[in-house]
C-alpha positions, 0 to 999 in steps of 0.5 A, a space after each residue: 684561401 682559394 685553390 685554382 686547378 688548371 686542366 685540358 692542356 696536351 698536345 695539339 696541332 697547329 690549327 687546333 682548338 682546346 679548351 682550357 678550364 680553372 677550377 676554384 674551391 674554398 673562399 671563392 665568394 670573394 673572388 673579383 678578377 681571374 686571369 690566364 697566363 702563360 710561360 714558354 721555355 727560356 720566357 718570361 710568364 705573360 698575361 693573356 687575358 683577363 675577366 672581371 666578375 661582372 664579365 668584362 674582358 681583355 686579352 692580349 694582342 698576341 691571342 685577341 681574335 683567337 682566345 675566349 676567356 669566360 667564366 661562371 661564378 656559381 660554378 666557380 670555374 673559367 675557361 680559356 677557349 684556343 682557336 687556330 693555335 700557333 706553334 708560338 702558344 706552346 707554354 706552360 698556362 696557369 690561371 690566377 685569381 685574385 680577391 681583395 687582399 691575395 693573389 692566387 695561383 694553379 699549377 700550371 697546364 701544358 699547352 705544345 702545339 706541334 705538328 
C-alpha cells in the first residue's frame, strides 16, 4: 500500500506563489506516475498536472506557464510550484499516485486565493 499526505495549501492572495508538497511512505518502490488534482466547490475534480518517474511532465492548459510539478524519488516526495494565482485556483488539491495495479489518493489540501 502507499500513504500520500498533501500539505502547504492556505490562504493566499491572487498573485501569489505557494508551494504545494505530497509525501509518499509504504510501498513507494513501485510508484510510476503522480499526478495533481484539484476540485473547486459546486465542480468537477480536474487534472492539472502529471509527472512520470523518469521526470516527463505534463500540465493542464489552465495552469501551463504558472505551475511546476517536480519530484524526487529517493525522498519519495512531489511538489506542485503555484505562480501568479488567480481567484479561479481556489480548490481543494489532492495528489495521486499510481503503481502498476492501484491508484492512490491524499486527503486533500486547501488552496483559496482571495484578496
Amino acid at each position: 500500500q502507499v500513504q500520500l499526505v498533501e500539505s502547504g495549501g492556505g490562504l493566499v492572495q491572487p498573485g501569489g506563489s505557494p508551494r504545494l508538497s505530497c509525501a509518499a511512505s509504504g510501498s513507494t518502490f513501485s510508484i510510476n506516475l503522480m499526478r495533481w488534482y484539484r476540485q473547486a466547490p459546486g465542480k468537477e475534480r480536474e487534472w492539472v498536472a502529471t509527472i512520470a518517474s523518469g521526470g516527463s511532465t505534463n500540465y493542464a492548459d489552465s495552469v501551463k506557464g504558472r505551475f511546476t510539478i517536480s519530484r524526487d524519488n529517493v525522498k519519495n516526495t512531489m511538489w506542485l510550484q503555484m505562480n501568479s494565482l488567480k481567484p479561479e485556483d481556489t480548490a481543494v488539491y489532492y495528489c495521486s499516485a499510481r503503481d502498476s495495479s492501484n491508484n492512490y489518493w491524499g486527503q486533500g489540501t486547501q488552496v483559496t486565493v482571495s484578496s
